[in-house]
C-alpha positions in Angstrom: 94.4 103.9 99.4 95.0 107.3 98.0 91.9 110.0 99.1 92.1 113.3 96.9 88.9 114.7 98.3 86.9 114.8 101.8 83.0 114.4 101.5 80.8 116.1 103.6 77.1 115.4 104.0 75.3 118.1 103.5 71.5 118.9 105.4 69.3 117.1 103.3 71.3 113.6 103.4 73.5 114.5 100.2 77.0 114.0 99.9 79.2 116.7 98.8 82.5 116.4 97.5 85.3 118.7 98.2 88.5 118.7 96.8 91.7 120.1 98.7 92.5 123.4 96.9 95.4 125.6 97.5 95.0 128.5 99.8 96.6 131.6 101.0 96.1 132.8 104.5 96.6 135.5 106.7 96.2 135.4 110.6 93.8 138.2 111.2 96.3 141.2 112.3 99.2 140.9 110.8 100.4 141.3 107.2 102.2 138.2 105.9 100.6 135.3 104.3 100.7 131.5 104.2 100.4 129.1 101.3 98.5 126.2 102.2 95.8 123.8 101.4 92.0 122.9 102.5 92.7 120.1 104.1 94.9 121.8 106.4 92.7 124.7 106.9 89.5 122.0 107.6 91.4 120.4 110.4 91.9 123.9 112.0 89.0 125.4 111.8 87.5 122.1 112.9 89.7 122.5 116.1 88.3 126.2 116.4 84.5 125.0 116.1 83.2 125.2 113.0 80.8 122.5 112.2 80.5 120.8 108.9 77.6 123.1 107.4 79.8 126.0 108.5 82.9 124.1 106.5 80.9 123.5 103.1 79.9 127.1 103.2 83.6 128.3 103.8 84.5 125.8 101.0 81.7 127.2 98.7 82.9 130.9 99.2 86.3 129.8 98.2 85.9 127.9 95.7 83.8 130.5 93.8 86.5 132.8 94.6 85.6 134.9 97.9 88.1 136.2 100.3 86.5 134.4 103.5 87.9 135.9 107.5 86.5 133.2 110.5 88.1 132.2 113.7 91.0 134.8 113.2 92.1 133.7 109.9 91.4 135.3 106.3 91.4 132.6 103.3 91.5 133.2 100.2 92.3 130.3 96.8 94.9 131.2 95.2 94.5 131.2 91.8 96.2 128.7 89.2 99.4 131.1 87.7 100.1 131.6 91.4 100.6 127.4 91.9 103.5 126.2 92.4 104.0 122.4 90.6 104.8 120.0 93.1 103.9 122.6 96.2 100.2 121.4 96.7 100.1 117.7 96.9 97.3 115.4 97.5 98.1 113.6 101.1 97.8 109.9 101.4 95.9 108.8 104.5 94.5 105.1 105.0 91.1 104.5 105.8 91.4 104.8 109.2 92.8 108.3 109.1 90.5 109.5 107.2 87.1 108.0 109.1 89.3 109.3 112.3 89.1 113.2 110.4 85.8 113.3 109.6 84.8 112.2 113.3 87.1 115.1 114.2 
């Protein structure tokens, strides 16, 4: 089983779809960046404390093309001529994993 996407519920019971996007990011203080992806990002800022409203408005802001700074880090999508083919991939987890990342 191949998941491209992680869905969220959102406060009134509906389920929200979000698709792993590539990021940039800079840790808060210094002055290089980081390509990654969403998914990445999720897990980390899950591990800082950020519940899953607070990660479907994160999501939101980036995919509409904010520059968004919680838990030390500043996000921001990169855009599509900055994507590099075959850089961002889509991750294959099994059921398992992913029930055992939403739980997270």
């Amino acid at each position: 089983m191949v998941i491209m996407a992680t869905y969220i519920e959102s406060n009134d019971g509906e389920m929200i779809t979000m698709k792993n996007i590539p990021l940039q990011v800079n840790i808060e203080g210094q002055t290089s960046f980081v390509d990654t992806d969403w998914l990445a990002i999720m897990a980390t800022l899950k591990k800082r404390g950020l519940e899953q409203d607070e990660l479907m408005c994160v999501y939101l802001e980036l995919t509409s093309g904010m520059r968004v700074t919680t838990r030390g880090l500043s996000l921001a999508k990169q855009s599509q001529s900055m994507e590099l083919q075959g850089l961002i991939r889509e991750p294959k987890f099994s059921a398992r994993d992913y029930a055992g990342m939403i739980s997270a």
